[in-house]
C-alpha positions in Angstrom: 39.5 6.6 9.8 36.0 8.9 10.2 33.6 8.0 12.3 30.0 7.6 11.5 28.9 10.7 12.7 31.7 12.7 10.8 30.5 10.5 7.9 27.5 11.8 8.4 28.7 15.7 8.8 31.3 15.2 6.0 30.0 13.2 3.4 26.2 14.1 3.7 26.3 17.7 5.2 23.9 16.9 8.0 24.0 19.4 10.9 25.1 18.4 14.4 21.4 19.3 15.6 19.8 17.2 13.2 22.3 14.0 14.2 22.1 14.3 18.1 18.0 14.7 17.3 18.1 11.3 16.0 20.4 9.9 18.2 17.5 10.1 20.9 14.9 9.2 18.7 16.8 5.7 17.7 17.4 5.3 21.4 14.2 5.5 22.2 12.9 3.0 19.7 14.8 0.2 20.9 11.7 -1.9 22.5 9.4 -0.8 20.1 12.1 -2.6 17.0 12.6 -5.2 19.5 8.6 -6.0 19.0 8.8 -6.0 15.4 11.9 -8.4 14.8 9.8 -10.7 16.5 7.0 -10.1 13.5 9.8 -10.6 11.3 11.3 -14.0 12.5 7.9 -15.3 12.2 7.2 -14.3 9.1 10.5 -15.6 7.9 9.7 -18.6 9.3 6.8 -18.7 7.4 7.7 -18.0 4.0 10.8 -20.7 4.3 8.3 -23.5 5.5 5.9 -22.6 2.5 9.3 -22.9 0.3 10.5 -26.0 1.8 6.8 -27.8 1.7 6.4 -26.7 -2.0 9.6 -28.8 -2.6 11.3 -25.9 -4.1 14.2 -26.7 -6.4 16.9 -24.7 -8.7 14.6 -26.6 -11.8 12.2 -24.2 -10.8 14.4 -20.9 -11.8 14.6 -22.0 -15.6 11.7 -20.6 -17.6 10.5 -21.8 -21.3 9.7 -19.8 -24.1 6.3 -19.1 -26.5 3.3 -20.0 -24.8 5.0 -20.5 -21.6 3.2 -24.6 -21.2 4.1 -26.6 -18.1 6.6 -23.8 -16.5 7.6 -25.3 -13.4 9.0 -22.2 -11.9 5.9 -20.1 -12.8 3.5 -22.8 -11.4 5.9 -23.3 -8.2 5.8 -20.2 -7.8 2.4 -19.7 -7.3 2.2 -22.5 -5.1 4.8 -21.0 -2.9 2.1 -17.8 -2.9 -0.3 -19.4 -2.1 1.0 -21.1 1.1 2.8 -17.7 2.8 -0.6 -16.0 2.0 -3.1 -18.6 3.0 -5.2 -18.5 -0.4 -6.2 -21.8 -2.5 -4.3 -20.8 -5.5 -2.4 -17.5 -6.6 -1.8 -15.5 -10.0 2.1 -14.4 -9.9 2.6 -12.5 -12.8 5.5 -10.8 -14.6 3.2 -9.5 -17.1 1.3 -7.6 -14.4 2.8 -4.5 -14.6 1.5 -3.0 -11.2 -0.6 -2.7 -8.2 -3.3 -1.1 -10.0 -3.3 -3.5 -12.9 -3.4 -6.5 -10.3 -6.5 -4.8 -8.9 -8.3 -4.0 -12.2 -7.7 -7.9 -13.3 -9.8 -8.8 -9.9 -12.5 -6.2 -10.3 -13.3 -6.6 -13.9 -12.6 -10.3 -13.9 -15.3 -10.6 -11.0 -18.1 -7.6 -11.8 -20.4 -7.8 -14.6 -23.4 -5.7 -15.5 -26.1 -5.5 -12.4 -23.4 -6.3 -9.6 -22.8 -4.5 -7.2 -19.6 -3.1 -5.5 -19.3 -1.6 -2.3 -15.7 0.2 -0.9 -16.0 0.5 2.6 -12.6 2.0 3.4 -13.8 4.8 1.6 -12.4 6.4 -1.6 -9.8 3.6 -3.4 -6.3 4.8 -4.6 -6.6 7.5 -7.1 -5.1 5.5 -9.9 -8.5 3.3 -9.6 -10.6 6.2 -9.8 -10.8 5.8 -13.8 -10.9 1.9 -13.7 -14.4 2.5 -11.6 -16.1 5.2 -13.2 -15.5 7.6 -10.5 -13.6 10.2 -12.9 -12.9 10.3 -16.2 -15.4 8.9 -19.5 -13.5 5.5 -20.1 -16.0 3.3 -21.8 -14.4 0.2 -20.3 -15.0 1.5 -16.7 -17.0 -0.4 -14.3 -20.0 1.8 -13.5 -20.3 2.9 -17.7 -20.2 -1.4 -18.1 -23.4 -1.2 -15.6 -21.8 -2.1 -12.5 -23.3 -0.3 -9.2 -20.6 1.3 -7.2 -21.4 3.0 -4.0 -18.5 4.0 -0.8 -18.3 4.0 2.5 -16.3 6.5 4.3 -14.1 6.4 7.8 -15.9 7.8 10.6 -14.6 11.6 12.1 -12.4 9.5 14.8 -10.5 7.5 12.0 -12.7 4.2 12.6 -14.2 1.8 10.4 -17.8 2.7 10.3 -19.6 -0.9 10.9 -23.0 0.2 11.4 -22.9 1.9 8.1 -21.7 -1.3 6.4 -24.2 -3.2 8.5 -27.0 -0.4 6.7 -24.7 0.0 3.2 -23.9 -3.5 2.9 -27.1 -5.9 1.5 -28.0 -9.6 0.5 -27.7 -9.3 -3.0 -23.9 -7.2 -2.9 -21.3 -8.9 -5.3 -18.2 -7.6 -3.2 -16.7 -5.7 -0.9 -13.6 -4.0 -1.3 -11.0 -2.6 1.1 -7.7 -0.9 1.2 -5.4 -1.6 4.0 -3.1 0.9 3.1 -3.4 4.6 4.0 -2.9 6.1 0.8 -3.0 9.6 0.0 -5.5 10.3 2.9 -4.2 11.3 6.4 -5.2 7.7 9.0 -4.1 5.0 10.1 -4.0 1.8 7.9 -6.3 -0.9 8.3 -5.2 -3.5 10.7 -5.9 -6.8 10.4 -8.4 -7.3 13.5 -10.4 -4.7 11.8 -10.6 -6.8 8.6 -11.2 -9.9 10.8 -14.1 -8.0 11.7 -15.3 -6.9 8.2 -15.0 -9.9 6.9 -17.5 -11.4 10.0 -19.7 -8.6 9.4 -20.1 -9.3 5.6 -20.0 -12.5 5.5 -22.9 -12.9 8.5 -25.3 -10.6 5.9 -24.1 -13.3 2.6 -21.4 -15.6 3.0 -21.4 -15.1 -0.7 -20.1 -11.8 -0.8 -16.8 -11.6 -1.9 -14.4 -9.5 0.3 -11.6 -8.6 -1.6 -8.4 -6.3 -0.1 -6.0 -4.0 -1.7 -3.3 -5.4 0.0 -0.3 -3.3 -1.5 2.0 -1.8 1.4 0.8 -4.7 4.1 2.5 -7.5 3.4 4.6 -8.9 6.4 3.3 -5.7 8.8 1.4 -8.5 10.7 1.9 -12.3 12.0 -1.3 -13.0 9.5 -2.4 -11.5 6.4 -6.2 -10.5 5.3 -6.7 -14.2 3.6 -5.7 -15.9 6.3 -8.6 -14.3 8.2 -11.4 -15.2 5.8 -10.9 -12.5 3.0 -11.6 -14.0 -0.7 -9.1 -12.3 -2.1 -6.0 -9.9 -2.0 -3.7 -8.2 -4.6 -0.3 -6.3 -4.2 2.3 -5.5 -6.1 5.8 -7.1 -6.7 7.9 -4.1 -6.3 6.2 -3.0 -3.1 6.9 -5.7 0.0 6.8 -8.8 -1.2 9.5 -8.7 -3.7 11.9 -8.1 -1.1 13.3 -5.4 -3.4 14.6 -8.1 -5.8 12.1 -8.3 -8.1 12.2 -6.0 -11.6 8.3 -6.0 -12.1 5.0 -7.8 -11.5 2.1 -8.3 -9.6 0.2 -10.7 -7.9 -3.4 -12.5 -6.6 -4.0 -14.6 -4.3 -7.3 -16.2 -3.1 -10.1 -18.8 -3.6 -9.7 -21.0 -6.4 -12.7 -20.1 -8.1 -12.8 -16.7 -8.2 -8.1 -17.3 -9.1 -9.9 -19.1 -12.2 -12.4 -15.8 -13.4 -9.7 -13.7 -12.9 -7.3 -15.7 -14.7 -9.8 -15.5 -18.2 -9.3 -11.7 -18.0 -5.5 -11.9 -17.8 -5.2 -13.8 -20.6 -8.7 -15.3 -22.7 -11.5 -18.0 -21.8 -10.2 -21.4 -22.0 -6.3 -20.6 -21.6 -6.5 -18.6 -17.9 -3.1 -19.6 -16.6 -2.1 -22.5 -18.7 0.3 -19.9 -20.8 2.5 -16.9 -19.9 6.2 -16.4 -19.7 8.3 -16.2 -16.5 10.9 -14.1 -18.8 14.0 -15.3 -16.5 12.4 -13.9 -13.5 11.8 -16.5 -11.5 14.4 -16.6 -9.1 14.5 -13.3 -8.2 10.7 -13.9 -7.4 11.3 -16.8 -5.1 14.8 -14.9 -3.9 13.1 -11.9 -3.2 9.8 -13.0 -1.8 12.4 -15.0 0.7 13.8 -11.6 1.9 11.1 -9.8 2.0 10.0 -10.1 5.9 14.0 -9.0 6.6 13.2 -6.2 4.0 9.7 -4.9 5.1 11.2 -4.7 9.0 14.1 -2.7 7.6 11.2 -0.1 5.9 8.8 -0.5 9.0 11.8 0.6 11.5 12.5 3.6 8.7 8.6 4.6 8.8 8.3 4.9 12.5 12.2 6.7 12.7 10.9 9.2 10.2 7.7 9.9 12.3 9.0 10.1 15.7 12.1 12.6 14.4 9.3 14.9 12.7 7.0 14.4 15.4 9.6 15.7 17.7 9.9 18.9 15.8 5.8 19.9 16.1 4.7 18.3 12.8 1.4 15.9 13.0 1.8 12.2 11.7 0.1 9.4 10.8 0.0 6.5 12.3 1.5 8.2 15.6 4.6 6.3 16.9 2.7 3.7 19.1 -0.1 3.1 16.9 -0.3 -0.4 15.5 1.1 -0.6 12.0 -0.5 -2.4 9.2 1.5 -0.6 6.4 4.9 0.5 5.9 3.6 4.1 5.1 4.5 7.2 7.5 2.3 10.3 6.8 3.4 13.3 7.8 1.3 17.2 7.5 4.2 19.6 6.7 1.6 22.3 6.0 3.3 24.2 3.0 4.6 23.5 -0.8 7.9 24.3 -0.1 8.4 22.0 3.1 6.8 18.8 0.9 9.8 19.5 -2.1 12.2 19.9 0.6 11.4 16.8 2.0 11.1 14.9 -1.1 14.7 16.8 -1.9 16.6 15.4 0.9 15.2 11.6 0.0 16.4 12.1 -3.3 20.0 13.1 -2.4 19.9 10.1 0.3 19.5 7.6 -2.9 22.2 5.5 -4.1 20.5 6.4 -7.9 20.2 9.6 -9.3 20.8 11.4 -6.4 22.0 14.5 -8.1 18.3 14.9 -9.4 15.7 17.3 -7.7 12.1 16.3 -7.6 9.5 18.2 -8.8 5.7 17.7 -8.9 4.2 17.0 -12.4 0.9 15.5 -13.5 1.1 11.8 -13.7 -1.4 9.7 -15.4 -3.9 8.6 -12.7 -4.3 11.5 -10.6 -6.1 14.7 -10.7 -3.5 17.2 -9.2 0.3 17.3 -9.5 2.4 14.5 -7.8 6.0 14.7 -6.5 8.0 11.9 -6.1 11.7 10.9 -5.0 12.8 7.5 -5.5 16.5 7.0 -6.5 16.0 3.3 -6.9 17.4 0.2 -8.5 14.0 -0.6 -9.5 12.2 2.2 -11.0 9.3 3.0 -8.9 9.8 0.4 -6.3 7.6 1.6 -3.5 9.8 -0.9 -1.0 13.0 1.0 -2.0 13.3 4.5 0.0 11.2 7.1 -1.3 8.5 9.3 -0.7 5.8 11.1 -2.8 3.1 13.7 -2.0 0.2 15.0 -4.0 0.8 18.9 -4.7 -2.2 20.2 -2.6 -3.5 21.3 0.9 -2.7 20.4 3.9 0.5 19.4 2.2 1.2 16.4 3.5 3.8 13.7 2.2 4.4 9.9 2.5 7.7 8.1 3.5 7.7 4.3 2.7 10.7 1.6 1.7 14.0 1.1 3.0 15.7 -1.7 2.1 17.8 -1.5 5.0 16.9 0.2 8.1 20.5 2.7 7.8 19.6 3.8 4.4 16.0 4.5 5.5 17.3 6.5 8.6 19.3 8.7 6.7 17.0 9.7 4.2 14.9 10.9 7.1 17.6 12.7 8.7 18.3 14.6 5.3 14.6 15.4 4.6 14.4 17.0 7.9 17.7 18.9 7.4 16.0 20.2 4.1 12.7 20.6 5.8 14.6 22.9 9.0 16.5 25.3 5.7 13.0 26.6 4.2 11.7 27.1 8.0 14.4 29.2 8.4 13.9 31.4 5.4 
């Protein structure tokens, strides 16, 4: 019978270098994964508590058909989200196909001519860039429907800059919008003391103003998430953390009642909100997936800071370092070269249990303005919580690691990235 590592020589070709390298990484990482299994236990805690006091049921994972009336699973389920997240009522949607839709239903549910929007984490994702008027000649983009957009960006050190939201920031803003994840820029991600602190900030110029958070990637990094500490609002995606790597598709909101309601007139029409809408079956892998997702998201976490500390080790710059606190499961790393960020995204690809015979290659996907490369050989296409990695084709080159959906897979895929990576520096 082989042993792991001659598994790992055998069957996956990785060098004895590359295995002893991790070897003393993992080693070293024990108290630091100690720390977050704690996270984890709470947060399990927490979502079984919000199932058991929602009086969840096996009624609840049948779903009806045509207008979708009085779907118990679909309402439950939204219940359930609303008590892991700390909101007054949640929008838990198959029919939200992903992050960026989730976030486009909040902004253009909530903005109207004259209002006024203020980003103070600076740039958004990319793939909202078009939604807000920032590029492209969409018609139905915020700024061309008269909505006032203006950004705030991180100061040279990495930090929030508070006195520029204290000067940016005014009476008569409609919201404030932040993105707790990195990304494609190179810093850490937004913790949640720092949004603790936002929000206090905003709210002391207008408790009106409604702070809403991109909360994709952050889900479970924490003991409390961003509505818990007096954000309005927050919007991920299903096949990112909190769908536990169960769940085919879908989005979801989660936040005050009211401005739930708003939002729920642009999902569907005026007058119907979230009376109607199919589940499509999907219930249950919603619930059962939502109930793995803080075992999950530790699994990807430990992967993210593996990944950086074994590329650290070699010379390369990362973001966040290895001791930084974590508020995403994304790990950044500057390989410097075009070559280095297809290697890398090579060796994740022939780490996946799907399609791992394919090479990656960067191509121009709808939504950003340079080519993207992206390895994900997953059982959900695209599913950000699943290993995988992507970088946007342009200096300094750097690429992002996020997923695992278990800590061994995630380990691997970095081992083989940086086998890949170490063949082009020795051309």
């Amino acid at each position: 019978m082989k042993t792991t590592k001659e598994i790992l020589e055998d069957f996956f070709g990785l060098s004895k270098e590359v295995i002893a390298a991790s070897e003393k990484i993992e080693a070293e990482l024990q108290e630091k994964f100690t720390y977050l299994n704690d996270i984890k236990e709470f947060n399990q805690y927490k979502v079984l508590k919000a199932m058991q006091e929602a009086r969840l049921s096996d009624q609840h994972f049948q779903w009806t058909t045509g207008y979708g009336y009085n779907d118990l699973g679909r309402d439950k389920l939204e219940e359930v989200y609303s008590k892991v997240f700390g909101g007054e009522d949640a929008i838990v949607r198959p029919v939200i196909v992903n992050g960026t839709h989730a976030l486009t239903l909040c902004l253009t549910g909530l903005l109207k001519a004259g209002d006024e929007m203020v980003a103070v984490t600076g740039k958004p994702y990319d793939t909202l860039d078009e939604v807000i008027g920032i590029r492209g000649d969409y018609p139905v983009s915020l700024i061309k429907n008269g909505v006032q957009y203006q950004q705030l960006e991180f100061l040279a050190d990495g930090y929030m800059d508070f006195e520029g939201i204290k000067n940016t920031v005014k009476k008569s803003t409609t919201l404030v919008y932040l993105q707790r994840s990195t990304g494609y820029s190179f810093r850490n991600a937004v913790d949640m003391a720092t949004i603790r602190r936002v929000v206090d900030l905003v709210k002391s110029i207008n408790p009106n103003i409604i702070v809403m958070i991109d909360n994709c990637y952050g889900e479970f990094l924490e003991c409390k998430e961003p509505t818990e500490v007096g954000a309005d609002l927050i919007a991920g995606s299903l096949i990112k953390n909190p769908g536990g790597g169960l769940a085919l598709t879908g989005g979801y909101i989660v936040g005050r009642r009211d401005l739930i309601e708003l939002i729920s007139y642009r999902m569907t029409s005026p007058g119907i909100g979230k009376e109607c809408g199919l589940t499509f079956g999907l219930s249950r892998s919603f619930f059962q997936g939502l109930f793995m997702a803080p075992q999950v998201v530790c699994e990807a976490l430990k992967s993210a800071i593996f990944c950086g500390k074994l590329f650290k080790a070699e010379g390369y710059s990362i973001k966040p370092d290895v001791e930084d606190m974590r508020s995403d499961i994304i790990q950044a790393i500057e390989l410097g070269s075009e070559e280095k960020v297809l290697a890398f995204c090579k060796g994740i690809q022939a780490s996946a249990p799907v399609d791992s015979y394919v090479t990656p290659e960067g191509w121009d996907m709808p939504g950003y303005d340079v080519p993207v490369v992206m390895a994900a050989g997953a059982f959900v296409q695209g599913s950000s919580i699943e290993l995988s990695s992507d970088a946007p084709i342009k200096p300094p080159y750097n690429v992002y690691f996020q997923g695992g959906l278990t800590y061994q897979h995630g380990k691997l895929g970095a081992m083989k990235a940086l086998q890949y990576v170490k063949e082009v520096e020795r051309k």
